[in-house]
C-alpha positions as CSV (number, residue, x, y, z in Angstrom):
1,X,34.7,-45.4,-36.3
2,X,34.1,-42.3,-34.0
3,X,31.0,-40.5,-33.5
4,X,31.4,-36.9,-32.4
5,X,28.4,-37.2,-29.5
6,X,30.4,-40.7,-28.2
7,X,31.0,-40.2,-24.6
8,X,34.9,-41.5,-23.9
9,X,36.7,-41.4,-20.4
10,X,37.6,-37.7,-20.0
11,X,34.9,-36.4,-21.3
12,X,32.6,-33.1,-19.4
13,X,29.2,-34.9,-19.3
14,X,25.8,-33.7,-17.6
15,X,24.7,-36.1,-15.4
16,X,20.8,-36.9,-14.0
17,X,19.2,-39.0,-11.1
18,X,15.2,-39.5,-10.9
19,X,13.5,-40.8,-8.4
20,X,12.5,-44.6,-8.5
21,X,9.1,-45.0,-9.1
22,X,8.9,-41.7,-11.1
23,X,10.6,-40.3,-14.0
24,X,11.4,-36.6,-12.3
25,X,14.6,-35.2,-11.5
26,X,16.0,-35.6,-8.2
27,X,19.0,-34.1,-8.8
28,X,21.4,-33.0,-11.7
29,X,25.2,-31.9,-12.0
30,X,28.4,-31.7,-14.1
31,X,31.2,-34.4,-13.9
32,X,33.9,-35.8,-15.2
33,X,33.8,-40.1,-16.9
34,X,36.4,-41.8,-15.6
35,X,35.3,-44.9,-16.8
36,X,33.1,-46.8,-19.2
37,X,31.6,-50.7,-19.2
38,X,29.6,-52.5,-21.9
39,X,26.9,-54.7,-19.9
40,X,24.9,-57.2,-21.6
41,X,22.3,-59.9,-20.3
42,X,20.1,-62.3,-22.1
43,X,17.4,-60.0,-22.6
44,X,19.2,-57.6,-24.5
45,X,21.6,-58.9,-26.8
46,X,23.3,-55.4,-28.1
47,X,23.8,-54.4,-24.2
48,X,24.3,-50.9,-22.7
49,X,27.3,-48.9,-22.0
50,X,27.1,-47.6,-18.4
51,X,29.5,-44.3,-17.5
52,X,31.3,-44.4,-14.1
53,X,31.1,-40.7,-13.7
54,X,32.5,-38.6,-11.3
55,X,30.2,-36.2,-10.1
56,X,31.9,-32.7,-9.5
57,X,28.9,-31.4,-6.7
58,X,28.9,-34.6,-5.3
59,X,32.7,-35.3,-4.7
60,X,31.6,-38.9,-5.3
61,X,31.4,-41.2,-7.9
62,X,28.3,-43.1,-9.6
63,X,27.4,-44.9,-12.5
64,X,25.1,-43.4,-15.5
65,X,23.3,-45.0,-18.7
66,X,21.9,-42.7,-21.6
67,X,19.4,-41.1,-21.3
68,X,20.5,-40.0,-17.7
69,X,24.4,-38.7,-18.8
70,X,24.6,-36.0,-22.1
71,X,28.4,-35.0,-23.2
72,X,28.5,-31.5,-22.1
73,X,29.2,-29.7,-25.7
74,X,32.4,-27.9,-26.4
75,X,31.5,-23.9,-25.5
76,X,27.9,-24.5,-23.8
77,X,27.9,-22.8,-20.5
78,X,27.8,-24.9,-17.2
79,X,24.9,-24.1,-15.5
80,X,25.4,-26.7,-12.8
81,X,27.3,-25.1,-10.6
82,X,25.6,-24.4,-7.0
């Protein structure tokens, strides 16, 4: 079963970084997924999909969970770009 907000490889996604100790933006941008990864550990037994995005400002690569990668919605305008 598909959900329409999923977030597949392909996908246009916003992406976020905060700084460590605080939960503030650092720095924000538009990329593209080029893969995904389903991580679990003891302590949580449903896991966490983490997003190996790459980041379009950057040129680079980096992984993203949710809350810190949103699918970028079909017509909303990109205002990423710098």
């Amino acid at each position: 079963m598909s959900h329409e907000n999923e977030i597949a490889v392909g996908d246009l996604v916003k992406w976020f970084e905060t700084y460590a100790d605080i939960n503030i933006v650092r720095d924000y941008g538009s990329g593209t997924v080029v893969r995904t990864q389903k991580v679990t550990d003891p302590y949580d037994p449903y896991g966490t999909i983490r997003y190996w995005v790459f980041c379009h400002k950057l040129g680079d690569t980096k992984w993203f969970v949710k809350p810190y990668i949103e699918k970028h919605e079909k017509g909303e305008q990109n205002d990423f770009q710098q």
